[in-house]
N, CA, C and O atoms as CSV, one atom per row, in Angstrom:
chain,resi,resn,atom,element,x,y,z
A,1,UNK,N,N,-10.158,-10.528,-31.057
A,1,UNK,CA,C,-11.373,-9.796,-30.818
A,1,UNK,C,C,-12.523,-10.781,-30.620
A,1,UNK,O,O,-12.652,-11.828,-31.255
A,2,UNK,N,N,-13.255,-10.377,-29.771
A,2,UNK,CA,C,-14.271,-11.051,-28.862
A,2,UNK,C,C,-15.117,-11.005,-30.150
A,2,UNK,O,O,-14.891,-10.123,-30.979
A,3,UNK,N,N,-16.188,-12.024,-30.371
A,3,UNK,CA,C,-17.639,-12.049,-31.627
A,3,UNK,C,C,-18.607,-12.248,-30.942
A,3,UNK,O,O,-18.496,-12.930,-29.923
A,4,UNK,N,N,-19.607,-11.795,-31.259
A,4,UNK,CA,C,-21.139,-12.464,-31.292
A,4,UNK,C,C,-21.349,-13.860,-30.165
A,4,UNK,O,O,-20.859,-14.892,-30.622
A,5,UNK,N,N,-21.849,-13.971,-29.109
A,5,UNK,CA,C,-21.784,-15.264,-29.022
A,5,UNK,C,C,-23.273,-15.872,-29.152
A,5,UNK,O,O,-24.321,-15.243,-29.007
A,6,UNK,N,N,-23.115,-17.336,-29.478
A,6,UNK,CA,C,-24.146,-18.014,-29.894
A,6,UNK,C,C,-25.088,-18.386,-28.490
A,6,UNK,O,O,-24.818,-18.244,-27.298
A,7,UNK,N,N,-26.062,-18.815,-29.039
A,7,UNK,CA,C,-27.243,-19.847,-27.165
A,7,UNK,C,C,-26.362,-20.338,-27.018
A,7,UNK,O,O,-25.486,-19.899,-26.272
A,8,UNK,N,N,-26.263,-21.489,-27.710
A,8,UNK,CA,C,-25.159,-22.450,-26.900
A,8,UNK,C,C,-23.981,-22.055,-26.742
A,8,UNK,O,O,-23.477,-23.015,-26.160
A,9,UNK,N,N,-23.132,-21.239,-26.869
A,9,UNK,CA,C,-22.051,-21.004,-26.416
A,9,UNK,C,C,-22.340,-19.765,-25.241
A,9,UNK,O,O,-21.410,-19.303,-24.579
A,10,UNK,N,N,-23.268,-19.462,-25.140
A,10,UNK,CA,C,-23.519,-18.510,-23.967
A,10,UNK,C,C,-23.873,-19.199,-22.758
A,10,UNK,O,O,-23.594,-18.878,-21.603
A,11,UNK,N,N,-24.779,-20.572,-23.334
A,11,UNK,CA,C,-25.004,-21.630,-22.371
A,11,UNK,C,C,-23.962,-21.984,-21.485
A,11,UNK,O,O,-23.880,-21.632,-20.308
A,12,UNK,N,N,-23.226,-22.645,-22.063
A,12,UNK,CA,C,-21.474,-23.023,-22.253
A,12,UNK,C,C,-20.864,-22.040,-21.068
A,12,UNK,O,O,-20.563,-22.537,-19.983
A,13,UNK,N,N,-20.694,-20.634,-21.318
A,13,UNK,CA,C,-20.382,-20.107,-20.740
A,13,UNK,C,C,-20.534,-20.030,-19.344
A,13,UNK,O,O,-19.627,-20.117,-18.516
A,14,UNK,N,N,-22.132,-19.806,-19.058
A,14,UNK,CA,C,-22.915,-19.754,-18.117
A,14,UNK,C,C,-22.156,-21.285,-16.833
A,14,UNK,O,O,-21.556,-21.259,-15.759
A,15,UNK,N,N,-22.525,-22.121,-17.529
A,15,UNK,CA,C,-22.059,-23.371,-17.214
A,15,UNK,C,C,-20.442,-23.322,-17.003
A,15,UNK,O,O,-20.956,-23.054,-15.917
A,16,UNK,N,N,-19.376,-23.308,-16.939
A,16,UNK,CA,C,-18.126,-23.138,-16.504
A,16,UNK,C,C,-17.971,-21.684,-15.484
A,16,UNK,O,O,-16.968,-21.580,-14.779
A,17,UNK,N,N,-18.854,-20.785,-15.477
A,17,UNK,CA,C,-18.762,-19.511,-14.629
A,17,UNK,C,C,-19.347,-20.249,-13.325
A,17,UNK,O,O,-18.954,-19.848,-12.229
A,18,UNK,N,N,-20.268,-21.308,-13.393
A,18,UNK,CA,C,-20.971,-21.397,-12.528
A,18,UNK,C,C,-20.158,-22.417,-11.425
A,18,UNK,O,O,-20.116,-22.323,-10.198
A,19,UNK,N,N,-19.571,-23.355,-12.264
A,19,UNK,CA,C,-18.069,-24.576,-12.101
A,19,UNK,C,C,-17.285,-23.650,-11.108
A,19,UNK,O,O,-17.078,-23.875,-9.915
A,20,UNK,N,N,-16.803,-22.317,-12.006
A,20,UNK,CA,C,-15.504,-21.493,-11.153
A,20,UNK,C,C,-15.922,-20.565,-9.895
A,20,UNK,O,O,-15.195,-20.123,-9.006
A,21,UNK,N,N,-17.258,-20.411,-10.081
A,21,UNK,CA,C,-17.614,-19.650,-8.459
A,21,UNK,C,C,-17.944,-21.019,-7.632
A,21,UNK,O,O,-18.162,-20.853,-6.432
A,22,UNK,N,N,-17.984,-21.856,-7.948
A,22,UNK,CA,C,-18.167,-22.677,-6.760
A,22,UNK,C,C,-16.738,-23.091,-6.156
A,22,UNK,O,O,-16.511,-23.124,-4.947
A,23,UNK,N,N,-15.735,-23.425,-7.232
A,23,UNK,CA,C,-14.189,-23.473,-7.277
A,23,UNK,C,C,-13.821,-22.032,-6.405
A,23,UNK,O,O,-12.808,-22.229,-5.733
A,24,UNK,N,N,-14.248,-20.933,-6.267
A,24,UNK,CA,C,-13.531,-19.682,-5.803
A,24,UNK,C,C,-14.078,-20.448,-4.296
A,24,UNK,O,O,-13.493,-21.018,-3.375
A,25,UNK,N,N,-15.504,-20.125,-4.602
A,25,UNK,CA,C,-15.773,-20.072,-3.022
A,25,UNK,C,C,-15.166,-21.278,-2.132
A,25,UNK,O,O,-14.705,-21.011,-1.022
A,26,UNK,N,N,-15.166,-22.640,-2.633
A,26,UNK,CA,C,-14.334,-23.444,-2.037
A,26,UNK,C,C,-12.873,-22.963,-1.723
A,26,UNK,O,O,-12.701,-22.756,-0.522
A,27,UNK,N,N,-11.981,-22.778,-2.376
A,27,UNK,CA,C,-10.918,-22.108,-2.173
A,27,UNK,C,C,-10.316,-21.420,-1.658
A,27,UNK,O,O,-9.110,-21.472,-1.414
A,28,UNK,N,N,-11.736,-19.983,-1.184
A,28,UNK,CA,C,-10.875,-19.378,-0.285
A,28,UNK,C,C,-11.821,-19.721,0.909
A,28,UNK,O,O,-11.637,-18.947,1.849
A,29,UNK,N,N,-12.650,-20.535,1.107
A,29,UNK,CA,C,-13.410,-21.537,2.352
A,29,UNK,C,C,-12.318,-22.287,3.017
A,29,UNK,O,O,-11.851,-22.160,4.149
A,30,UNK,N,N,-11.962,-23.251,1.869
A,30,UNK,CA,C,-10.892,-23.963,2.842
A,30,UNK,C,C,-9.304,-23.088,3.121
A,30,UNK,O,O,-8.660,-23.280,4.152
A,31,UNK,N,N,-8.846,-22.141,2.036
A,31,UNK,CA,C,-7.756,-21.256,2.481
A,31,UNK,C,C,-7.837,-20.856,4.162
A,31,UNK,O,O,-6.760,-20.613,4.707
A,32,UNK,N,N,-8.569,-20.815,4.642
A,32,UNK,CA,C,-8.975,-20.480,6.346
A,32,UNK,C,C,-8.911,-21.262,7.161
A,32,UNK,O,O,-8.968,-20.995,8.362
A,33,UNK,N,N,-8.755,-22.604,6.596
A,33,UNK,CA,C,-8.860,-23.803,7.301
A,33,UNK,C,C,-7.735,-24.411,7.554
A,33,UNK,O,O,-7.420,-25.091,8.532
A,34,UNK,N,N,-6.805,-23.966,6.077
A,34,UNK,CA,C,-5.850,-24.573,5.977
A,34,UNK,C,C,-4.667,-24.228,6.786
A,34,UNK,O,O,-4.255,-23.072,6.874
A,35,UNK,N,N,-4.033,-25.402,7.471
A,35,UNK,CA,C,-2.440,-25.061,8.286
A,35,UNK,C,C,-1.360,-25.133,7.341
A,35,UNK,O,O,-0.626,-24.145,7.314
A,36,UNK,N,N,-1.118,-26.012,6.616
A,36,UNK,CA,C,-0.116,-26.293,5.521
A,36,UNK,C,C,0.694,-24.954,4.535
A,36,UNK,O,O,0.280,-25.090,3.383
A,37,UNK,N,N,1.207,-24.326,4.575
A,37,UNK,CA,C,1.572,-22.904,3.703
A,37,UNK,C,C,1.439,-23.307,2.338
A,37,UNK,O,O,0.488,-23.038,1.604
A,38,UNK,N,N,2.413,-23.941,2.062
A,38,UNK,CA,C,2.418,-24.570,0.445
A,38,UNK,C,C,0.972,-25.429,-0.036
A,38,UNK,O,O,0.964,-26.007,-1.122
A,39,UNK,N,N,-0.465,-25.459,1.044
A,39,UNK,CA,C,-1.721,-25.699,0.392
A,39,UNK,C,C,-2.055,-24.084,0.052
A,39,UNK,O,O,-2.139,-23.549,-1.054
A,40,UNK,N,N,-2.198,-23.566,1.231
A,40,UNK,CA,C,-2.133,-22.452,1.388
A,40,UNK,C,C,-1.631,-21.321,0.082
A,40,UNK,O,O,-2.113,-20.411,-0.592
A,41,UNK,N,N,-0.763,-21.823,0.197
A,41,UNK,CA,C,-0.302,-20.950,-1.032
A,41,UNK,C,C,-1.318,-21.319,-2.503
A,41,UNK,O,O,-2.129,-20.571,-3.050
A,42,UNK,N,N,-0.983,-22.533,-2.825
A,42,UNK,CA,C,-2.165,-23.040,-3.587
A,42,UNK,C,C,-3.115,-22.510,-3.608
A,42,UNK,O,O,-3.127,-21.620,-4.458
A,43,UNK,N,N,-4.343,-22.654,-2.841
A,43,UNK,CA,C,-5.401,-22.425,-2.553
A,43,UNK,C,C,-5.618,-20.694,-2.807
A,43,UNK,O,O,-6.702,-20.145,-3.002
A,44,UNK,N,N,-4.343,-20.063,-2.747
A,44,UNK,CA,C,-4.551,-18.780,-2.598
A,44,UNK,C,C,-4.216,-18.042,-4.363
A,44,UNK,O,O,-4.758,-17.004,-4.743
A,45,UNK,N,N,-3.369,-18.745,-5.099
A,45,UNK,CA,C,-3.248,-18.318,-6.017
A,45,UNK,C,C,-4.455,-19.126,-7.317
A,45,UNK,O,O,-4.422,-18.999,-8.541
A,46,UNK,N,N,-5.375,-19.891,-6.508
A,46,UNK,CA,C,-6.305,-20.216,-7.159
A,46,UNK,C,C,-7.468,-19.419,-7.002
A,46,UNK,O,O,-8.160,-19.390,-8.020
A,47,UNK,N,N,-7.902,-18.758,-6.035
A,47,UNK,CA,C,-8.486,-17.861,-5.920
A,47,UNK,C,C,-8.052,-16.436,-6.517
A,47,UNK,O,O,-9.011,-15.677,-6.652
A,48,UNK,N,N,-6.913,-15.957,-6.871
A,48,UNK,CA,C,-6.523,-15.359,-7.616
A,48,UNK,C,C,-6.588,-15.199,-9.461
A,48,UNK,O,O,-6.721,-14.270,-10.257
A,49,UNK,N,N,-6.493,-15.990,-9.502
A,49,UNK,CA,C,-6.261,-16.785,-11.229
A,49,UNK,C,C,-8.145,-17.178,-11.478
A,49,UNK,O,O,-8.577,-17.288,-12.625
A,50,UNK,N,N,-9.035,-17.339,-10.307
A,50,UNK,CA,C,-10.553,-18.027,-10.346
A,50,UNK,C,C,-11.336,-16.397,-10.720
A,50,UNK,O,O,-12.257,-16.214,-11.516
A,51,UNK,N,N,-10.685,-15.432,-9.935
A,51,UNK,CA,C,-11.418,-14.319,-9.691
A,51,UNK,C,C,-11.442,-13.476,-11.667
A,51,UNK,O,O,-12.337,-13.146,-12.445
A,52,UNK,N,N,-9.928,-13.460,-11.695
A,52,UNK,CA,C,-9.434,-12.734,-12.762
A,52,UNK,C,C,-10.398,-13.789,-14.372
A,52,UNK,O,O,-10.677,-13.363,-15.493
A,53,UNK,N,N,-10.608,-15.014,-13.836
A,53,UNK,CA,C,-11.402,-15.889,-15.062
A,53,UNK,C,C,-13.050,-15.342,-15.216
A,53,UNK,O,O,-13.688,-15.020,-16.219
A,54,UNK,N,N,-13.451,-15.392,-13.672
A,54,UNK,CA,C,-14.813,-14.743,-13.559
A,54,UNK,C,C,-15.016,-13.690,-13.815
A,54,UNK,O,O,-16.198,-13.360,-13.720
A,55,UNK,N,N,-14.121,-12.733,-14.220
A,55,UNK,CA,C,-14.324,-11.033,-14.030
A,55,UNK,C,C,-14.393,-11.312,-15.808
A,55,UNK,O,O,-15.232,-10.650,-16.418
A,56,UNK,N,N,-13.741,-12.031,-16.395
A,56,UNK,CA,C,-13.508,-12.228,-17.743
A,56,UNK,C,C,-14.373,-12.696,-18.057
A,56,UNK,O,O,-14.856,-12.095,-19.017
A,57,UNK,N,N,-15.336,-14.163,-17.547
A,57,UNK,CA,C,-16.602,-14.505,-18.425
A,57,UNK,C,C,-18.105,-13.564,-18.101
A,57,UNK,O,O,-19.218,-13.500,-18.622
A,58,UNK,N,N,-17.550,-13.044,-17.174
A,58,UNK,CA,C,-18.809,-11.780,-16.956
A,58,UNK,C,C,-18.692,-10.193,-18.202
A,58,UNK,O,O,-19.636,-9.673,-18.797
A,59,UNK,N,N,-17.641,-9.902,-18.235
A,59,UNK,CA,C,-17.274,-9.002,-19.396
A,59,UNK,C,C,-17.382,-10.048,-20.391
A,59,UNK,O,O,-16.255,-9.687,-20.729
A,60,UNK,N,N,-17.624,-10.908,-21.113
A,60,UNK,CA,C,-17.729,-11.663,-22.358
A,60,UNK,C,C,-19.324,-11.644,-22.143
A,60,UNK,O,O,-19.837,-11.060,-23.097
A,61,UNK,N,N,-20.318,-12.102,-21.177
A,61,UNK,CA,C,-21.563,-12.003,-21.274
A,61,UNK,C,C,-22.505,-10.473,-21.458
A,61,UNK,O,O,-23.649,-10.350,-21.896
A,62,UNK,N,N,-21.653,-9.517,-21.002
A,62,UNK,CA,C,-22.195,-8.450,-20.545
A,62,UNK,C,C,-22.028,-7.840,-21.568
A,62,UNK,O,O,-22.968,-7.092,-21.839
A,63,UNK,N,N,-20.825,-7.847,-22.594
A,63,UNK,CA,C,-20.718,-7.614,-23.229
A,63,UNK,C,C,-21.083,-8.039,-24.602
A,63,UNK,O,O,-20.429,-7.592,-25.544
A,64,UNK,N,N,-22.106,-8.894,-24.814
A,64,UNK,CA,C,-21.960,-9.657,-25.973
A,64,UNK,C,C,-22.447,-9.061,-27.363
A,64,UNK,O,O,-22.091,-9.236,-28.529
A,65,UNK,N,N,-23.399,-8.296,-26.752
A,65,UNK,CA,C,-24.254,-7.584,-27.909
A,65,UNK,C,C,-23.414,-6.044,-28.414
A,65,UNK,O,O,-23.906,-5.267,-29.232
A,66,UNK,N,N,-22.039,-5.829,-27.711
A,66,UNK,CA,C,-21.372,-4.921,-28.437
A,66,UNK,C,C,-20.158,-4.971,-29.090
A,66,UNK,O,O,-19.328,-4.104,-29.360
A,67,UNK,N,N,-20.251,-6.770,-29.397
A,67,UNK,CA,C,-19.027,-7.514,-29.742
A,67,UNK,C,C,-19.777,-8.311,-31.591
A,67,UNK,O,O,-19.513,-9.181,-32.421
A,68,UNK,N,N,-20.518,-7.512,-31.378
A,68,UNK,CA,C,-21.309,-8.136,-32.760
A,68,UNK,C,C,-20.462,-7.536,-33.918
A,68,UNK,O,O,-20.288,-6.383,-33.525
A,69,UNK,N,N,-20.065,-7.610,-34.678
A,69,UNK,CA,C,-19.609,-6.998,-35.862
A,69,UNK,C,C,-20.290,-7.887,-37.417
A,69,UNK,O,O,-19.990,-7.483,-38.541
């Protein structure tokens, strides 16, 4: 179960969400570019696995103040 989060660990947060949307958008930028399948493939299940992390530190922020106990 999710707690309370602190400044700095919200900071924290903020800071690696910001790391992985730049990581998505690269990813599926160059996925379009790419000829190689097996980058391709890469590139594609990183955008997969990037999306499902971001959807997660956005529900941890959004949520924080009903994770207080």
């Amino acid at each position: 179960m999710t707690r309370y989060l602190g400044i700095h660990e919200t900071l924290e947060l903020l800071e690696v969400l910001t790391f992985k949307s730049v990581t998505l958008t690269k990813a599926t930028t160059m996925g379009l570019l790419v000829k190689d399948l097996r980058l391709k493939e890469i590139l594609s299940n990183e955008v997969t696995v990037s999306t499902a992390q971001i959807n997660r530190m956005k529900e941890l922020l959004t949520n924080r103040e009903g994770n207080r106990e």
